[in-house]
N, C-alpha and C positions, 0 to 999 in steps of 0.2 A: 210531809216530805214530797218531792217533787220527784216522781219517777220518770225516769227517759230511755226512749223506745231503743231499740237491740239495733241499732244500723239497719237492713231493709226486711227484716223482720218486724212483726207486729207485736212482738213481746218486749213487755215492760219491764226495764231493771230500776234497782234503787242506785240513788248517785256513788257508792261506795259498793263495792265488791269486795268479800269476804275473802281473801289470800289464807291454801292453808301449806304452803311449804316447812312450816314447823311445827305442823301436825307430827307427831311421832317421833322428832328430832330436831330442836331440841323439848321440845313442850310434847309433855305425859298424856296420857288417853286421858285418861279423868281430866286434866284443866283444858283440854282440846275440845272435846267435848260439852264443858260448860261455856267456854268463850263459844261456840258454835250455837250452843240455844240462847246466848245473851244478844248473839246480833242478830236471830230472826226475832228475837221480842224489841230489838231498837227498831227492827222493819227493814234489814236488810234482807233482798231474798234474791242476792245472788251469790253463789259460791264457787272460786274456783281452786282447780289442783290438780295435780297430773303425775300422770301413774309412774314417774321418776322420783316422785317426792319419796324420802324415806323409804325407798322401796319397795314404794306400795302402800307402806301403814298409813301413809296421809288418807289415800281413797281407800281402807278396810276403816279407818276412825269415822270418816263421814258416811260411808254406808252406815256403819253401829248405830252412832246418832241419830239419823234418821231414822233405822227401824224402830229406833227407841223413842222419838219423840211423834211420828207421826206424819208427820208435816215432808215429807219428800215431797208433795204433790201445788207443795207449796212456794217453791223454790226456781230458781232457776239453775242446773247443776253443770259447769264446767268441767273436763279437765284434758290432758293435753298427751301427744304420742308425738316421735321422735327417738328418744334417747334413748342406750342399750338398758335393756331388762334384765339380761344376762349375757353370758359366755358363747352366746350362739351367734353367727354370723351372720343369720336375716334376721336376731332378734332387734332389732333397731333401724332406725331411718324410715322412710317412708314410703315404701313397697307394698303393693298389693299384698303379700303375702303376711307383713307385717302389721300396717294397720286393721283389718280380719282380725288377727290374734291378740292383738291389744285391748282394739275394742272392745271384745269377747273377755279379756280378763279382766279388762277395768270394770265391765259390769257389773261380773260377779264381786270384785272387793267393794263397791259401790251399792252393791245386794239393789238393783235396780231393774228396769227393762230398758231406760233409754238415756242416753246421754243428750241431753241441752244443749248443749254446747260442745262440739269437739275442735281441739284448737291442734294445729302440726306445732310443735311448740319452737324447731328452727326451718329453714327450709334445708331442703336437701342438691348436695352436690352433685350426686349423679340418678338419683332417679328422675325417667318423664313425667314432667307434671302432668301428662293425659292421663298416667297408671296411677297417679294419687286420685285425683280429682274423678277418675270414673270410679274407683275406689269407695269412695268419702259419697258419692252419689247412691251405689247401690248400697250404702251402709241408712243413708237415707228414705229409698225404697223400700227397704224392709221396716222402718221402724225402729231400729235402734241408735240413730241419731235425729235432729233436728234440725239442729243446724251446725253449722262449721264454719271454722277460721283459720284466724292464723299469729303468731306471736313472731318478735324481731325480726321479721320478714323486711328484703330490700323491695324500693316502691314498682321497679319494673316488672319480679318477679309478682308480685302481688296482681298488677293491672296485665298481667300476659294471662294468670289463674278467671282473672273478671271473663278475658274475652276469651279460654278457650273452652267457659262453663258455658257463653252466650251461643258460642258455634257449634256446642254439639244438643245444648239444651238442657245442660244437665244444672244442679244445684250450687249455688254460687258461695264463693265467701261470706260472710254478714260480718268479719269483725278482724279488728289487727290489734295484738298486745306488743308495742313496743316498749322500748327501755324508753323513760319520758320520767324528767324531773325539772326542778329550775337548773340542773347542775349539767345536767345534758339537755339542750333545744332542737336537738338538731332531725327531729322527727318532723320539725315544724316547717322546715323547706319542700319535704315533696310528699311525705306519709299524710300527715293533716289536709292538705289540700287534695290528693287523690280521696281521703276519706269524706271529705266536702263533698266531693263531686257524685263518688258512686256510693255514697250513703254507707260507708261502714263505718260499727263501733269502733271507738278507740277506746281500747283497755288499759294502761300505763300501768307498767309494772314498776315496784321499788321508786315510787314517789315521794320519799322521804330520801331518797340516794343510798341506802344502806345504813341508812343512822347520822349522815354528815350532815346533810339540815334541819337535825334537831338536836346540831349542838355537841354532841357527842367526843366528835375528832377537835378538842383545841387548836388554835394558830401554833403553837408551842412543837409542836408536833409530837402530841403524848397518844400514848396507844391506850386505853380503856382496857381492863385485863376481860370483861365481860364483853366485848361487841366484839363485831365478825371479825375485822382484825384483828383484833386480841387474842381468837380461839384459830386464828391462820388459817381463814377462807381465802378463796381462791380469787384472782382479780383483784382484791381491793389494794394492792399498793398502788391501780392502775387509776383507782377512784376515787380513792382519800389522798387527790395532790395539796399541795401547798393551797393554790388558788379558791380548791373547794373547800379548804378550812376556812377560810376568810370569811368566802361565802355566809360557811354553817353560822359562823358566831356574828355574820351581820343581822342573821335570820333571827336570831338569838336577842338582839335588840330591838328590832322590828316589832315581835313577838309579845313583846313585855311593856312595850309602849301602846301594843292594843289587849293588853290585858289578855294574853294567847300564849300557849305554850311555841316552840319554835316547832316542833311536829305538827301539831294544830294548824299554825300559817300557811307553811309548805305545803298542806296534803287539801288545804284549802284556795289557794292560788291555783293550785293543777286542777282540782276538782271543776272550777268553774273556768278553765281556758276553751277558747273556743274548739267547738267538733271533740270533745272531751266527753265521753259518756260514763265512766266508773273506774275512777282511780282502783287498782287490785292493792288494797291495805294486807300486810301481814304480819299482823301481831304475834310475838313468843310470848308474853303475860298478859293478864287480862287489863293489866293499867294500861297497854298498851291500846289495847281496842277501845276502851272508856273513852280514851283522850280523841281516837279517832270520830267514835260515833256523835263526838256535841259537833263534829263538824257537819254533819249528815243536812243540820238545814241553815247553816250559813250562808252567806254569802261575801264573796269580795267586794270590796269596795272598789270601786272602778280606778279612782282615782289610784290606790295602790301600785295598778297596772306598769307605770311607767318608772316607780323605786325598783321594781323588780327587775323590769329592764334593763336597766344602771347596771343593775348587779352581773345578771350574765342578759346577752345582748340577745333577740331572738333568732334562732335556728343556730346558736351557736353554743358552745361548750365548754367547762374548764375543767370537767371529771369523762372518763371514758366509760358508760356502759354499753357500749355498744362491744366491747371488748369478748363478750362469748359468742359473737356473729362472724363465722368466717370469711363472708363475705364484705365486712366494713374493711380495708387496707389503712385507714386515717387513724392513727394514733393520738392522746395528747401527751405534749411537751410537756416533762416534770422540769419545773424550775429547781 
């Protein structure tokens, strides 16, 4: 396997990142658990999560794990602050006051001393980004982080964070989780090439689009009584459109003519796009993770590069994830 370096960090990840938002809900401690020591034996040694998953139990499952397998120190450990924890009024967003007390509990459910990777998992409305980012710096002077990012972030907000860590000298971004599939490109206009430039990871979260390019959502427009739709998550009428069925079930063909599952395809076309550093997979069954990790040392075929095109055109779109960014105003047009 071919490990690539953290954006302008020196640390090595594996090309797949361990997604645990269904740590605890809807996937049980026990099969959490063992999917979690099944991808450090495939050689995954990244993992991310954040202390909104489940409430929490996603980061109390992966601390358990690791005190019970050993191997923390083996790892590279994400997870992410932003979203309300509770009923309290600076328990959320990203305030001084607030990332202090996150951090501090995610440890503890985490059963750690440091976090790896701390991601702001939106940006914020009205806090100064000076109050995050000196923040997130003395979080790093003490040692209980490493390093820091940032997830769905817009590209000016991200490059204003580069230059006001350079002017006061303090600890920089290393990494951006945007929404990024073949269903949405549109990270590929100004995200990917600021990450070219100043050397941050790209994390791409929901690389499979929530199940539609592997097939799942038929042309027909049938809902699956098992997938996110079916159980009435949120957003997805926004991202299972007509045009992304299509999509799915061309993927689906594709798929089957190289002898690949349609999940397989997708989460291996984004793996290997360029300034692409570790798709965040997140599997609820363990077939799920199986299927993903023979992807771990494939490769695309080059030539594929320009079917996919055809399909949806680069930096452009026919499912909306960008839809839980308050800052996106562009919708897509359901047919």
């Amino acid at each position: 396997m071919q490990y690539r370096k953290l954006g302008a960090s020196g640390v090595m990840v594996s090309p797949l990142c361990l997604g645990t938002m269904n740590f605890g809900d809807p996937t049980s401690e026990k099969e959490s658990i063992r999917m979690l020591n099944r991808a450090l034996e495939a050689g995954i040694n990244f993992i991310d999560t954040a202390n909104v998953y489940a409430g929490g139990e996603s980061e109390r499952i992966i601390g358990k794990a690791l005190k019970q397998n050993g191997r923390r120190d083996e790892i590279v450990l994400g997870t992410k602050v932003y979203n309300p924890m509770s009923e309290g009024v600076n328990d959320r967003d990203l305030s001084r006051y607030h990332l202090i007390k996150a951090c501090e509990d995610s440890l503890r459910r985490l059963q750690t001393d440091r976090i790896d990777l701390y991601q702001l998992h939106r940006p914020s409305e009205f806090v100064p980004h000076e109050e995050t980012l000196r923040a997130l710096d003395d979080l790093v002077s003490a040692g209980k982080v490493l390093y820091f990012g940032t997830s769905t972030f817009p590209s000016w907000m991200i490059m204003e964070g580069l230059a006001i860590s350079n002017r006061y000298g303090w600890a920089r971004y290393v990494s951006e989780q945007p929404p990024y599939n073949l269903l949405d490109r549109r990270c590929e206009n100004e995200i990917i090439p600021l990450a070219k430039k100043y050397d941050l990871a790209i994390l791409p979260w929901s690389p499979l689009g929530m199940g539609v390019l592997a097939g799942i959502y038929p042309p027909d427009g049938g809902i699956p009584t098992d997938s996110r739709m079916g159980r009435g998550r949120p957003f997805m009428s926004e991202r299972v459109t007509p045009k992304a069925r299509q999509v799915g079930a061309r993927m689906v063909e594709l798929a089957h003519e190289r002898d690949l599952t349609a999940d397989q395809l997708a989460l291996l076309w984004l793996k290997d796009q360029p300034s692409v550093t570790a798709p965040v997979i997140g599997p609820r069954i363990m077939q799920h993770l199986e299927s993903a990790l023979s992807v771990l040392e494939m490769e695309l075929d080059i030539v594929d590069q320009k079917i996919f095109d055809e399909l949806v055109h680069p930096g452009n779109a026919v499912s909306d994830f960008h839809s839980t960014a308050w800052w996106m105003k562009a919708r897509m047009v359901i047919d």
